[in-house]
N, C-alpha and C positions, 0 to 999 in steps of 0.2 A: 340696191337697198331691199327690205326685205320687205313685202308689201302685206298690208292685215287687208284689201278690200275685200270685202263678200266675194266667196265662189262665185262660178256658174251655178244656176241649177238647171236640174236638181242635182242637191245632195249626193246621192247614192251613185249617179252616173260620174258624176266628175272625181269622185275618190278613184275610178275607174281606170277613169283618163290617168289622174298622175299615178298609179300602177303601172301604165302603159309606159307612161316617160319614162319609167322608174326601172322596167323591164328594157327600155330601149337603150338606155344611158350603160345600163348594167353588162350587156351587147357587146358595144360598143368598147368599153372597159377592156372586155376580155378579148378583143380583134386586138387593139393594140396593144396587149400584152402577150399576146399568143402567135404574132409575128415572128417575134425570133425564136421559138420554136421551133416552127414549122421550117423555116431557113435555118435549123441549128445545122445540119449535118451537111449542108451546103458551103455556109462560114465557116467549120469548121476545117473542111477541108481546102476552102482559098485562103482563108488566114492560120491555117496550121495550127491550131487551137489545142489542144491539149483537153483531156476532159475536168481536171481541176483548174483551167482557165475558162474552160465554159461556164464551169459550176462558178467564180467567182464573177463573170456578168451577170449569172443569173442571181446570187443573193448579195450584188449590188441593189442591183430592186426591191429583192424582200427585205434590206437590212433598212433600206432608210422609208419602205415602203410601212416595217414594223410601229418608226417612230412618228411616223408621221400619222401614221392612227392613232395615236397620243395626243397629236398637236391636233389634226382634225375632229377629233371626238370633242371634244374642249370646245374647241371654235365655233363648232358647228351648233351645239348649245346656244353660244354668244349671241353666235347673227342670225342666226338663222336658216334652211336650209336652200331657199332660194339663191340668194347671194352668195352660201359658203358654194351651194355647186355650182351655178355660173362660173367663180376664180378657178376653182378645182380643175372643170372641164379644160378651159382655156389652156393653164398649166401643163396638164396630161398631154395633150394636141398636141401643144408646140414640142413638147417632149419625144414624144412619136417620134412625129417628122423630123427631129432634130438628127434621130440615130442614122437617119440614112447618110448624113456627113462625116459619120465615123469611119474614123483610119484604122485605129490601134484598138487596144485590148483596152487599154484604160480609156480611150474616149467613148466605147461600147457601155461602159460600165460607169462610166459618169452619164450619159443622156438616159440609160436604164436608170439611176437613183432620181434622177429628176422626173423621171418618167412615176416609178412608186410613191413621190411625195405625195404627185397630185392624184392619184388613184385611191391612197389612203381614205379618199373622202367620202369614195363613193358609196361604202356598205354603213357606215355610219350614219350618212344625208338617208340613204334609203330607209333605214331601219326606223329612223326618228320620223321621216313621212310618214310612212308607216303607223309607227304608234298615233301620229296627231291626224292621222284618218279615218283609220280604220277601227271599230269595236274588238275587244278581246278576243272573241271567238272566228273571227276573220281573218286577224292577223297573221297565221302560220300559212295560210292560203296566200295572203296577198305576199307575201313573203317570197312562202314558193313559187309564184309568178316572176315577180322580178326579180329572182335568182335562179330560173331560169335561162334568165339571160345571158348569163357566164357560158352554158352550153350550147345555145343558140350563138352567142360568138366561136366560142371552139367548132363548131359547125361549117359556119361561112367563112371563117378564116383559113381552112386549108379549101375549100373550093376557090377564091379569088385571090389568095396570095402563091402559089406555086403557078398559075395562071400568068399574073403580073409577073412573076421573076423571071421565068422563062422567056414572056414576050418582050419585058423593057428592062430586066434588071432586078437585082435584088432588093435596090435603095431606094427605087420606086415604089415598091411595096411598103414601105416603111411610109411613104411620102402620104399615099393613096387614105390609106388606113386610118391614118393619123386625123386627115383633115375631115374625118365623116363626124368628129365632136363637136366641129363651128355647126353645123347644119344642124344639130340636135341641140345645141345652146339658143339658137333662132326662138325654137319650138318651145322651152324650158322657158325661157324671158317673157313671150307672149301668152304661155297658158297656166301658170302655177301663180299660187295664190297661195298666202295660208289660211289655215283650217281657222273660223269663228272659236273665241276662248272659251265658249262652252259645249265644245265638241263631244267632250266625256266627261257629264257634271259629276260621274263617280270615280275618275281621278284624279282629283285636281292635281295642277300641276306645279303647289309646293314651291318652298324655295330652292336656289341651287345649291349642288349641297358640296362641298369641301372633296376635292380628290382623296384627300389623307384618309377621310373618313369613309369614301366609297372601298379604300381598299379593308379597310376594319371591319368587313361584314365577309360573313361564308357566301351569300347569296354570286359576289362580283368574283371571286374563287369559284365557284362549280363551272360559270360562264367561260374563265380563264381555263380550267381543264377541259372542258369542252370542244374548245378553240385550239387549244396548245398542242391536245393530243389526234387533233381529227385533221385542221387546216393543212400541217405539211405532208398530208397523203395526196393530197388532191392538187398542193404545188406539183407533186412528186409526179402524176398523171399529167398537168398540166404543159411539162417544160422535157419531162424525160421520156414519157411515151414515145415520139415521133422517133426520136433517140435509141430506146429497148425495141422498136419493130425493126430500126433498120440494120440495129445489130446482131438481131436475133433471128431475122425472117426475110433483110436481106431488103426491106420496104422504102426506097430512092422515094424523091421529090417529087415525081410525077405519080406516083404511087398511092403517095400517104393520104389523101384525101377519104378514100371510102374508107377504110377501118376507123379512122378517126371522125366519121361522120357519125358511124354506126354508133360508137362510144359516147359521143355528146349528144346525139338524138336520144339516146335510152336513158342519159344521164337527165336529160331534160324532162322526161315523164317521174324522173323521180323527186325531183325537185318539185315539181306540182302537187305527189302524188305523196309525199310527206307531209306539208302542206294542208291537204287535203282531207287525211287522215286525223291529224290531229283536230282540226277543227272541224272536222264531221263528227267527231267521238263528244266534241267538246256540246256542240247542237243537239247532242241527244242525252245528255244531261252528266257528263263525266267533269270531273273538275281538271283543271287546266293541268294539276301534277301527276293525275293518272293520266289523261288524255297523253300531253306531249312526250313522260316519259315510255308510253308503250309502242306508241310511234317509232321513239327515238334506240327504244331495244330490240323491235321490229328487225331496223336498218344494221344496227352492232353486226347483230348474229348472220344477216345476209352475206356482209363482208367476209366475214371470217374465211372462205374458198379462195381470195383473192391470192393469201400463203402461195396456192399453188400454182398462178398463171408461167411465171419461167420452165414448170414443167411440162406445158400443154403441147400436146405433139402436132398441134399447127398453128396456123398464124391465129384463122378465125376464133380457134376454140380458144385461145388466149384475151383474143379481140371481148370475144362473150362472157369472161370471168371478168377483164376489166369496168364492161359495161353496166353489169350488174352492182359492181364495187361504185363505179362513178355513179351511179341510180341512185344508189344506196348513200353515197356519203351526201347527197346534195336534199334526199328529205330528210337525213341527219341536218343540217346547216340550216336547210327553214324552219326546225324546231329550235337547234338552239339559239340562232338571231331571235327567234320571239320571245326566249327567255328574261331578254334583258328590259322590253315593255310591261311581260308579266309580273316583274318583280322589283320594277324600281320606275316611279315618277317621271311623267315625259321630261321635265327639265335635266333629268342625269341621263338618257334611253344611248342620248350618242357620244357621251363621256362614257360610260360601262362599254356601248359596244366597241368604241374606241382601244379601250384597254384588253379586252377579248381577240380586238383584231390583233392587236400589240402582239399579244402571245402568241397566238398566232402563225404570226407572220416569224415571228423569232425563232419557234419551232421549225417554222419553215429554212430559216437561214441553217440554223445545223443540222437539219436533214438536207440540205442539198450538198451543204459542204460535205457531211461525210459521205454521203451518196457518190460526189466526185472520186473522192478517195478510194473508196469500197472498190470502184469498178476499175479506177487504175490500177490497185493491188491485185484486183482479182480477175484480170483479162476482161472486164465486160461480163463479168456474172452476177446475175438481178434476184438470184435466190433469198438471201440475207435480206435486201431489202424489200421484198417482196412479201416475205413473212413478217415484216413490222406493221405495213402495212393490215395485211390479214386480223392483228391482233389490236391494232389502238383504240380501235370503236368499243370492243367492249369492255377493256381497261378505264374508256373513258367513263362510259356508262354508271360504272359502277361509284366511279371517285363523285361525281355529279351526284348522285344520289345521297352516298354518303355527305354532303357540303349542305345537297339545298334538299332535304326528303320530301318536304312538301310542295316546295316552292312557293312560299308564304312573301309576301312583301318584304323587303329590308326596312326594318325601323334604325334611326340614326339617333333616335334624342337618346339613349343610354349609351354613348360614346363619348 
């Protein structure tokens, strides 16, 4: 249940704390999703996989991972985010662990959908803490903390899972992984609390307001392009990387750990350092539409080199245009997670980011499919999509701007 007793105090510290959980959980998230990657070219060669049967485990996940961003955004509104991530965590966990008793291609890709229902929850619970913690000009920081954590799991997951396969197996990895979410639900049950109702007397937090009518405003659109156009780059980095090194550079199992280190460690300074930016710009007196979108065209334009990593004449100098691109796309994603606080009432913050993840994630499903495709057709050539890459950030940029220019609150009562 969802408890209202008084924090700890102080204040200021224990918002802290549930950042930390928030960063932890977030971690976490991305071990267990980043598993079968890092065994992709392993499985693919004892189960003879084909790369349009890889690509159809992999958005198994993102397909029903999409709509469950839907159903969790919603939910997570309802109960609240204690209780909605308790059920979540559990779900995920068993999901993990589950994969490692997969035989075939479709029991791979049924314990993956079960695996993204319960995952769906967790950028939404975060983003809604988030808003009911933290002041305005925090939020893109505390953001960039506990997203983060995505790269600090891409991190540690290829150090101790090529580790675990080699010494007990592949399916153990899966097992290991999986159950590190009960150990972080312990922590999450005995330390979270929600935020006193008058946390932010200058936002109240309104009634709930009708989905139909959250999609009637440009504001829940700019979020949706945001998401739509930027999210399936960073699948694409996420599941295909380990993938593009070893077909390109020849990078086995025991291998992949430091290039993929080097990529998530840089990717993690940038997630901070988006974050950081925005709401430093924001302390020195820039309003939140200049602050986040210069931030956020900052990171566009960074990307842009990314076009050319399949042409890099070695591994590293590949390794360093990705790194930069993952840096890049991740204080891209803690500006726009903050958008959805900026511009719409805590009571909608994990409805809206629900729907953004939606997109998302769906972007994500046909850019993997065709990605699968792409590289059957064309022997394992990453050019094509490599250049999509390079170019979505600041396509997105622009369409965002055009949607929300100021980024002014969404009003509903003329609808």
């Amino acid at each position: 249940m969802t408890s209202t007793a008084a924090p700890p105090t102080p204040r200021l510290g224990y918002r802290w704390t549930i950042c930390a959980l928030l960063f932890a959980v977030t971690t976490i998230n991305y071990m267990d999703r980043q598993v079968l990657s890092i065994l992709a070219p392993t499985l693919q060669r004892e189960l003879t996989w084909s790369e349009s049967q890889y690509a159809a485990v992999v958005y198994s996940f993102t397909l029903v991972y999409a709509f469950g961003f839907l159903i969790a955004g919603r939910w997570l509104d309802r109960v609240g985010v204690r209780r909605g991530f308790a059920t979540a965590v559990i779900l995920w966990s068993v999901a993990a662990m589950s994969t490692a008793f997969a035989r075939t291609t479709a029991a791979f890709a049924a314990a993956r959908g079960m695996l993204g229902l319960g995952e769906s929850a967790n950028f939404p619970g975060s983003i809604k803490s988030v808003g009911e913690w933290f002041p305005k000009d925090e939020r893109a920081l505390a953001t960039g903390i506990f997203n983060a954590g995505t790269n600090t799991g891409a991190i540690v997951t290829p150090l101790v899972v090529p580790w675990i396969a080699l010494t007990w197996g592949w399916r153990w990895a899966f097992v290991a992984v999986g159950a590190l979410g009960f150990l972080w639900l312990l922590l999450w049950l005995a330390l979270y609390r929600s935020p006193p109702a008058d946390t932010h007397p200058a936002e109240p937090d309104g009634a709930r307001v009708p989905w139909i009518r959250l999609l009637g405003v440009r504001q829940t659109w700019a979020i949706v392009v945001g998401k739509l156009m930027a999210d399936p780059i960073w699948w694409f980095y996420l599941y295909w990387l380990p993938k593009f090194l070893d077909a390109k550079y020849g990078i086995k199992l025991a291998q992949v750990a430091l290039p993929l280190i080097v990529v998530y460690l840089v990717a993690d300074v940038g997630s901070i350092a988006g974050g950081w930016l925005s709401s430093g710009l924001m302390k020195r007196g820039w309003t939140a539409n200049r602050a986040r979108k210069t931030a956020m065209l900052l990171m566009a334009l960074v990307i842009v080199p990314t076009a050319f990593a399949p042409h890099a004449s070695s591994m590293w100098t590949a390794v360093l245009i990705v790194s930069v691109a993952a840096a890049a796309h991740q204080g891209w994603s803690a500006n726009v997670y903050t958008l959805a606080s900026d511009m719409f009432p805590p009571s909608a913050v994990a409805s809206i980011s629900g729907i953004g993840g939606f997109a998302g994630a769906m972007g994500g499903v046909l850019f993997q499919w065709l990605t699968g495709h792409i590289l059957d057709a064309t022997g394992s050539n990453y050019a094509s999509i490599f250049a999509v890459c390079g170019f979505a950030y600041v396509t997105a940029w622009t369409l965002i701007h055009i949607l929300a220019p100021r980024l002014e609150p969404a009003r509903f009562k003329d609808l």
